[in-house]
C-alpha positions as CSV (number, residue, x, y, z in Angstrom):
1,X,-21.8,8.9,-8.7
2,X,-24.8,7.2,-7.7
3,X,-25.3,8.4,-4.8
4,X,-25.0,11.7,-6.2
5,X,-27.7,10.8,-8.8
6,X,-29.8,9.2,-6.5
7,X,-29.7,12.6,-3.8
8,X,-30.3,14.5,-6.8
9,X,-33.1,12.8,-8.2
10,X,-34.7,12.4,-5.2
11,X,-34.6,16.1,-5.0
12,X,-36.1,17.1,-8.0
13,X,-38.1,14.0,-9.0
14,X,-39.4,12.7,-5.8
15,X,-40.1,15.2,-3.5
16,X,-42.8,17.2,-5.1
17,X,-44.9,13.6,-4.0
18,X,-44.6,14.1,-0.5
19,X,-45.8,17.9,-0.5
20,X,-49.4,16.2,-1.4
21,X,-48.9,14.5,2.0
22,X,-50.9,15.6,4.9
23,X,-49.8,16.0,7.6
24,X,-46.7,18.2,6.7
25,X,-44.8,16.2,9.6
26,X,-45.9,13.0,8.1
27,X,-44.5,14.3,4.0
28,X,-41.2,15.4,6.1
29,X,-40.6,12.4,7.7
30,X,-40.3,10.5,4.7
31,X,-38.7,12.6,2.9
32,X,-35.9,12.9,5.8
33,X,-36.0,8.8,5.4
34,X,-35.9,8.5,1.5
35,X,-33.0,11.3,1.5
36,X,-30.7,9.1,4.0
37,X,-31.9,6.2,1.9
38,X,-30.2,7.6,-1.4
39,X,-26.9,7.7,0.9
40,X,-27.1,4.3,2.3
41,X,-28.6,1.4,-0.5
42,X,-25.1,2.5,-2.9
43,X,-23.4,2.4,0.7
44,X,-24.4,-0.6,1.8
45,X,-24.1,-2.1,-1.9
46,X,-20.7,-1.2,-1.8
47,X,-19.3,-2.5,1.4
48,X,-20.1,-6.4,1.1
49,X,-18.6,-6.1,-2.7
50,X,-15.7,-5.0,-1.4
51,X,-15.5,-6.0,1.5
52,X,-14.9,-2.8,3.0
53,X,-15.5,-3.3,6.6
54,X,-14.5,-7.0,7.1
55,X,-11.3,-7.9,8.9
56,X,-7.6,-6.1,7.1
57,X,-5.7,-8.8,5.4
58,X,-2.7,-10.1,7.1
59,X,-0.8,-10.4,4.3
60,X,0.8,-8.3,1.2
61,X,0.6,-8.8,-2.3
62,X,3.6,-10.3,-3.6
63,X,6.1,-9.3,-6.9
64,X,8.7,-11.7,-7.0
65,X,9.8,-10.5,-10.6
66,X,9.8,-6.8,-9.5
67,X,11.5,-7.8,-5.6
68,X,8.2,-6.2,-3.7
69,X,5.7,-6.6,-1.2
70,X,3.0,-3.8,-1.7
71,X,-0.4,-3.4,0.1
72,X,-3.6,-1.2,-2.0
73,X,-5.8,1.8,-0.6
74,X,-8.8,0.8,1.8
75,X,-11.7,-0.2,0.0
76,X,-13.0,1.3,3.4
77,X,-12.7,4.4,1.5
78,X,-14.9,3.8,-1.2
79,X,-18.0,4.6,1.3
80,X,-16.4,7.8,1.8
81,X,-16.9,8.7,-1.6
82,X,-19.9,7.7,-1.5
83,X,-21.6,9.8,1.0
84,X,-19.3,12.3,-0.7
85,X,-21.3,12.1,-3.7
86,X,-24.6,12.6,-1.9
87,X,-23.2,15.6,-0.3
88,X,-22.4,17.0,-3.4
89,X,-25.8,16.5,-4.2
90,X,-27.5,18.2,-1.1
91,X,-25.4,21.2,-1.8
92,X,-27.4,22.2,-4.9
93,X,-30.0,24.6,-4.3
94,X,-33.5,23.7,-5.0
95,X,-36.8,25.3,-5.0
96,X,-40.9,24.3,-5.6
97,X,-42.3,25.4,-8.6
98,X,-44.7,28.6,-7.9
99,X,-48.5,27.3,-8.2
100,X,-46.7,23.7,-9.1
101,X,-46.0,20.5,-7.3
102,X,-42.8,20.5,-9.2
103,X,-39.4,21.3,-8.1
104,X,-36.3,22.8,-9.4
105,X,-33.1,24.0,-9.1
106,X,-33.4,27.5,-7.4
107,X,-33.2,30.3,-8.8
108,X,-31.1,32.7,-6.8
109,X,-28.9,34.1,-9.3
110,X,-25.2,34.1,-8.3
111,X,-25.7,32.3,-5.4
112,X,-27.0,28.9,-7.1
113,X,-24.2,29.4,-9.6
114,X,-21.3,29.1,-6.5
115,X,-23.4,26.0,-4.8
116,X,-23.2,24.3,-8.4
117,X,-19.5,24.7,-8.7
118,X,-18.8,23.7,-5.2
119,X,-20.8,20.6,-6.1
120,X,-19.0,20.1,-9.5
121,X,-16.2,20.8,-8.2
122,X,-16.6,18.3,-5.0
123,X,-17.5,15.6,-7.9
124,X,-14.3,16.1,-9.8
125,X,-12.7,15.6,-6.5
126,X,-14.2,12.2,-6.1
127,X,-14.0,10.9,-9.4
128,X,-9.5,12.0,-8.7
129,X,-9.7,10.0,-5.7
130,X,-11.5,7.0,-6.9
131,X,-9.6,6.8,-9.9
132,X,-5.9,7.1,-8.3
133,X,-7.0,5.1,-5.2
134,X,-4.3,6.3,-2.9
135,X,-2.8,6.0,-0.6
136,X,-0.6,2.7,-1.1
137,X,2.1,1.3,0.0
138,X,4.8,-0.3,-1.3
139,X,8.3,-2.3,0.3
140,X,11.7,-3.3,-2.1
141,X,15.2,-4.6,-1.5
142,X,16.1,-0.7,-1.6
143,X,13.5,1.5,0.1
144,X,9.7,1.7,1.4
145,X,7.5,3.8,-0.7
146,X,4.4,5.4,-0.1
147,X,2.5,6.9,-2.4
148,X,-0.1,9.6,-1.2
149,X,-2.6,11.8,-3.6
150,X,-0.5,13.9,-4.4
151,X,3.0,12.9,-3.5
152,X,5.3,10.1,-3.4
153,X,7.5,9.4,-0.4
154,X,10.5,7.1,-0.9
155,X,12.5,6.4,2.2
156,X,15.4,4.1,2.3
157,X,15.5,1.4,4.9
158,X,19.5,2.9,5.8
159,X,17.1,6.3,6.6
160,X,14.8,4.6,9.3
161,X,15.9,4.1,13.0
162,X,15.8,0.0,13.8
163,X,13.3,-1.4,16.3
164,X,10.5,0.1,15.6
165,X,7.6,0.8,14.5
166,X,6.4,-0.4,17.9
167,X,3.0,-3.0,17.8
168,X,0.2,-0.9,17.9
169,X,-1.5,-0.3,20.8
170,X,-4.4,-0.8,19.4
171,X,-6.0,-2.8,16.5
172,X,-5.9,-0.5,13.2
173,X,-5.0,2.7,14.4
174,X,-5.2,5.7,12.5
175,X,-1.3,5.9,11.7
176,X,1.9,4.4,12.5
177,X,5.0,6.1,13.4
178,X,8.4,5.4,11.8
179,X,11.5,7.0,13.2
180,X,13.9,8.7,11.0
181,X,17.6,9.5,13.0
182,X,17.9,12.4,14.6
183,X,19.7,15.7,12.4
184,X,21.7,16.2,15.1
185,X,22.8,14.9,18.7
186,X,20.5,17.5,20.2
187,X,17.8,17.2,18.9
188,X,14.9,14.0,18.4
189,X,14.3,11.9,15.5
190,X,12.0,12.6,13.4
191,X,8.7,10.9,12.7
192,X,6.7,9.8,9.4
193,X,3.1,8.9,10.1
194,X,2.5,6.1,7.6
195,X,-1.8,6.6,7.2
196,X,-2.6,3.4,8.3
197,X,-6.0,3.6,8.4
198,X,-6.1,3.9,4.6
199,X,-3.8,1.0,3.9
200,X,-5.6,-2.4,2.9
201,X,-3.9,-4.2,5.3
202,X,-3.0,-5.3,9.2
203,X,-1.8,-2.4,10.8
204,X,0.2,-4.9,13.3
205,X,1.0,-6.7,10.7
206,X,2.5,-3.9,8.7
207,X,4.1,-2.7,11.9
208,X,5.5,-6.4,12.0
209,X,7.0,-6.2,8.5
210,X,9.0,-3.3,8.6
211,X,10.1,-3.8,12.0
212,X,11.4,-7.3,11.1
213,X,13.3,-5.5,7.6
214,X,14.8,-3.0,9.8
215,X,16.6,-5.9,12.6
216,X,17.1,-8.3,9.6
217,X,19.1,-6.0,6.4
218,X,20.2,-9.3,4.9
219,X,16.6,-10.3,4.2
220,X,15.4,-7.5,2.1
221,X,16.7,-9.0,-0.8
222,X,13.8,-12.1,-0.5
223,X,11.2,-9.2,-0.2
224,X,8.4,-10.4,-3.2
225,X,9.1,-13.5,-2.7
226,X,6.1,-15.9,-1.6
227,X,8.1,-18.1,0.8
228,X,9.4,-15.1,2.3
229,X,5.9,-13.8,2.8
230,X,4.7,-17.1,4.6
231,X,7.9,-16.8,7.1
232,X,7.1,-13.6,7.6
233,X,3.0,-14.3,9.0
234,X,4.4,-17.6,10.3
235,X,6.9,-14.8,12.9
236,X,4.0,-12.2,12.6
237,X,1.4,-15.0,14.2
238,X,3.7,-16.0,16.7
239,X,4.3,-12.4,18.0
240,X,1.0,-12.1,18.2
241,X,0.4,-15.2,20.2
242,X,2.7,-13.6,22.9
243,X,1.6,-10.1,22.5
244,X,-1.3,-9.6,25.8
């Protein structure tokens, strides 16, 4: 939303200044600079709060009184929406003032009307996404749960072929592949992308977790537990030490 306020303000409030400036290239050039400012100081702000592009944890966020390990959205994300917003922004039409050095939103009849709903519409988006802050993921005695923005996805671990997911073969890919059994002899199993890339959390780690639930059934039932979590990223960090 700030970004949106900013883009928009600059718009209307700011940019009547640089039509005083001469040369027109000169006026233009900072314009172009203040409008990709407006996108990046709520950008930037964001990221080091939240630390949005530092290093995925290797670790989940324990339950032990509800039995689950469970891993948040991306905060990655976050600067999504916020270029988001100062699209919405650029979308709205706007116009000088005749004999002004004002500006305004244009004034093209039906036309500015379908650029202002796209844009309120756009903003309603974001505000959805921000607040439900999806997608998430979430492991229990009983199944692996994802939750999406507009669906859940509960899959038993009995439903998911063993061995795999497979280490990534690269660091934080964009998903990662689980294997579902085939529905018949004939045919291959079927795959479930799990978004990865959305997931606040080591994609080879993640990989690790449910690969070691799927070879070792009899220790789903510790899943929550903090002791369980430190065995798993003590086995996690000595795969990794013998991964190439």
């Amino acid at each position: 939303m700030l970004a949106f306020a900013l883009s928009l303000g600059a718009s209307l409030g700011l940019q009547p200044l640089f039509w005083r400036i001469e040369p027109d290239v000169a006026g233009l050039a900072v314009w172009l600079l203040l409008t990709a400012a407006s996108a990046a100081v709520p950008a930037v702000a964001y990221a080091p709060i939240t630390g949005a592009f530092g290093r995925r944890p290797v670790a989940w966020d324990s339950d032990a009184d509800e039995h689950r390990f469970s891993a948040p959205a991306s905060p990655r994300q976050g600067v999504v929406l916020v270029i988001s917003g100062w699209l919405a922004a650029r979308l709205i039409p706007v116009e000088r003032v005749p004999n002004q050095d004002r500006a305004r939103i244009a004034q093209l009849g039906w036309v500015t009307t379908v650029f202002l709903l796209i844009a309120a519409l756009l903003l309603i988006d974001i505000m959805l996404r921000s607040v439900t802050n999806r997608p998430d993921i979430t492991l229990s005695p009983g199944a692996l749960t994802l939750r999406r923005r507009v669906r859940r996805v509960e899959i038993r671990w009995e439903e998911l072929v063993p061995g795999g997911p497979p280490r990534p073969a690269k660091r934080n890919p964009a998903t990662i592949d689980l294997l579902r059994p085939a529905p018949a002899p004939a045919r291959p199993s079927r795959r479930l992308s799990l978004p990865a890339a959305g997931l606040h959390i080591d994609s080879a780690f993640l990989a690790y977790t449910i690969r070691w639930y799927l070879e070792h059934p009899d220790r789903r039932c510790r899943i929550g537990d903090p002791a369980e979590l430190k065995e798993i990223q003590r086995g996690f960090a000595a795969d990794d030490a013998a991964s190439p």
